[in-house]
C-alpha positions as CSV (number, residue, x, y, z in Angstrom):
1,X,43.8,122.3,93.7
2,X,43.4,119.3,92.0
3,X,46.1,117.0,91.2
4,X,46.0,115.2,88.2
5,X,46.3,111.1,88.0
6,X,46.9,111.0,84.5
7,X,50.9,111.0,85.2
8,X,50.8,107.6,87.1
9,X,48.4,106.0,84.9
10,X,50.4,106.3,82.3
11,X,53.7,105.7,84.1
12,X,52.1,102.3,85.4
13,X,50.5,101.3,82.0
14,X,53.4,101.8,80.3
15,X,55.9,100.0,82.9
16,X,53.2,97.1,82.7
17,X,54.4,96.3,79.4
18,X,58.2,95.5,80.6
19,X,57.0,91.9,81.3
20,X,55.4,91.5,78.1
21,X,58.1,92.7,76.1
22,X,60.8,91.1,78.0
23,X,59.5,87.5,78.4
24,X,58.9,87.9,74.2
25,X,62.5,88.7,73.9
26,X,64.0,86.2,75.8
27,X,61.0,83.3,74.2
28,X,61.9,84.8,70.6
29,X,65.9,85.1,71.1
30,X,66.7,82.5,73.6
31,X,68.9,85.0,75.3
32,X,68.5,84.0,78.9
33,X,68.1,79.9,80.1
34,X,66.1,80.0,83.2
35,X,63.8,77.2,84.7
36,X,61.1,79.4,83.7
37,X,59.7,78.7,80.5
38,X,59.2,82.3,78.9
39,X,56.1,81.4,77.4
40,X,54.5,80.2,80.9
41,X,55.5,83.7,82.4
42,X,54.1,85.4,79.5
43,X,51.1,83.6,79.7
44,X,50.6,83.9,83.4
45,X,51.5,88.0,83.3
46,X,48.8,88.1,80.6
47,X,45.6,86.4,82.7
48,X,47.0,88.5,85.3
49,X,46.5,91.9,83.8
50,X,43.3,90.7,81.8
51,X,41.6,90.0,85.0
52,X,43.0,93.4,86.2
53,X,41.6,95.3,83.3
54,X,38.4,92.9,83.8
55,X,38.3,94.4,87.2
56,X,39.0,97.8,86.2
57,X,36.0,97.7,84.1
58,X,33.9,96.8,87.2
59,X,35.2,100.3,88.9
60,X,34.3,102.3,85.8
61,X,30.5,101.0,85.4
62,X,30.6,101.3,89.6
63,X,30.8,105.2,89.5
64,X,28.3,105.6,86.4
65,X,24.1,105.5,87.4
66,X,23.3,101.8,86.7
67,X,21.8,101.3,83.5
68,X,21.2,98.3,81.1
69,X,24.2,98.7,79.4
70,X,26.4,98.9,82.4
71,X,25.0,95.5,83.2
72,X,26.0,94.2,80.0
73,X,29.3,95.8,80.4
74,X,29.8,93.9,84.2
75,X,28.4,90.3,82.7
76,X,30.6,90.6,79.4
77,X,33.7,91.7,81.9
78,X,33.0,88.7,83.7
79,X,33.0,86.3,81.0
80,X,36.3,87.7,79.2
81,X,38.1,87.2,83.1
82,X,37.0,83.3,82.6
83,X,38.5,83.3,79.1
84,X,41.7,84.9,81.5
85,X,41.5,81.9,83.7
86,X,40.8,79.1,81.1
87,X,44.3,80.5,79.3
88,X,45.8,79.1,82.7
89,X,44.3,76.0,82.4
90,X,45.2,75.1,78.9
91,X,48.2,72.7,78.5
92,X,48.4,74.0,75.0
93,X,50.6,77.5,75.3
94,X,49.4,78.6,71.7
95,X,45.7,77.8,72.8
96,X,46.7,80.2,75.7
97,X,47.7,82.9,73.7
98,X,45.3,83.2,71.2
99,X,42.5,83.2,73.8
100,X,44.1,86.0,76.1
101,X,44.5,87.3,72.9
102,X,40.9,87.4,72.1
103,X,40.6,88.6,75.7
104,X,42.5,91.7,74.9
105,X,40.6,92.6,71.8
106,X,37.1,91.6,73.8
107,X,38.2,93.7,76.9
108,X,39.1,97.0,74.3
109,X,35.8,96.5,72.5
110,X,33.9,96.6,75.6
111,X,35.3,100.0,76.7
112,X,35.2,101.5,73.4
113,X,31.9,100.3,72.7
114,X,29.9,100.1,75.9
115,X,31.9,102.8,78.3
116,X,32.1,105.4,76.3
117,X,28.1,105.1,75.9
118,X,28.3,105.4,79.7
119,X,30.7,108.3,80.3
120,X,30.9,111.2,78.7
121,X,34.9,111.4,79.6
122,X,37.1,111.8,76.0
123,X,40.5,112.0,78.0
124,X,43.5,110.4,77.5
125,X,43.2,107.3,78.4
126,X,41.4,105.7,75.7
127,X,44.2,106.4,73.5
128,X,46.4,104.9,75.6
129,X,44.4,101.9,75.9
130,X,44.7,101.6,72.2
131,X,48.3,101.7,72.0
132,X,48.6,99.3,75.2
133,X,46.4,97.1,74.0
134,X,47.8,97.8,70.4
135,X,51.6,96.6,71.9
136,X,50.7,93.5,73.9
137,X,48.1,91.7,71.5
138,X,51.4,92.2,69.5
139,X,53.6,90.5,72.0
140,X,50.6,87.7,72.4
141,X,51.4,87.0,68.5
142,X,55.3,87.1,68.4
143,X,55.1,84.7,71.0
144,X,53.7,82.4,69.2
145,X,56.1,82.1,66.9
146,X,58.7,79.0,67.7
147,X,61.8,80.0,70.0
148,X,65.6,80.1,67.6
């Protein structure tokens, strides 16, 4: 018998947005004073998960044969987890956001685009990855709007 993953993936995918959406709350409504700035935890939650989903990509192209297009898909995955690192780096928090933004969007392309050529697999989970990606390039784009 085989037991199906799609409950926890979707379970953690969707419990990964809590930090998105509660960091945009508090940075939007100024409902809780802390040390923390809410944009700095927002930004640092985002490079987080964008190197995740970076990495995830790495796992997918793993279990496919190697092909030229699974090399493109490993180099490109690469490059967005440096735009992921660089949105640390930047003392600007809006310069921040709009490259893990950019990151997001990249990220999505790449496994619409590229993994779908590799796998033959029309589950679930693209959808979700739409409406994840969908909801937290959102958040990336409220927060840049100037705290009340």
């Amino acid at each position: 018998m085989r037991i199906s993953s799609r409950p926890i993936i979707m379970t953690l995918g969707y419990l990964g947005l809590v930090p998105f959406i509660a960091s945009t709350v508090i940075h939007l409504t100024g409902w809780m004073r802390t040390e923390l700035e809410p944009q700095t935890v927002f930004i640092t939650y985002s490079a987080i998960i964008l190197s995740f989903l970076c990495g995830a990509l790495w796992g997918q192209v793993i279990e496919q044969p190697m092909q030229p297009r699974g090399r493109t898909l490993l180099v490109c995955s690469n490059i967005v987890a440096l735009v992921a690192w660089l949105g640390l780096l930047i003392q600007q928090p809006h310069m921040s956001l709009l490259a893990l933004f950019c990151g997001y969007v990249s990220v999505f392309w790449l496994e619409v685009r590229w993994l779908k050529q590799l796998r033959a697999d029309n589950s679930y989970y693209p959808s979700m990855r739409f409406a994840l990606t969908t909801i937290v390039c959102s958040m990336h784009l409220l927060m840049l709007y100037p705290t009340m």
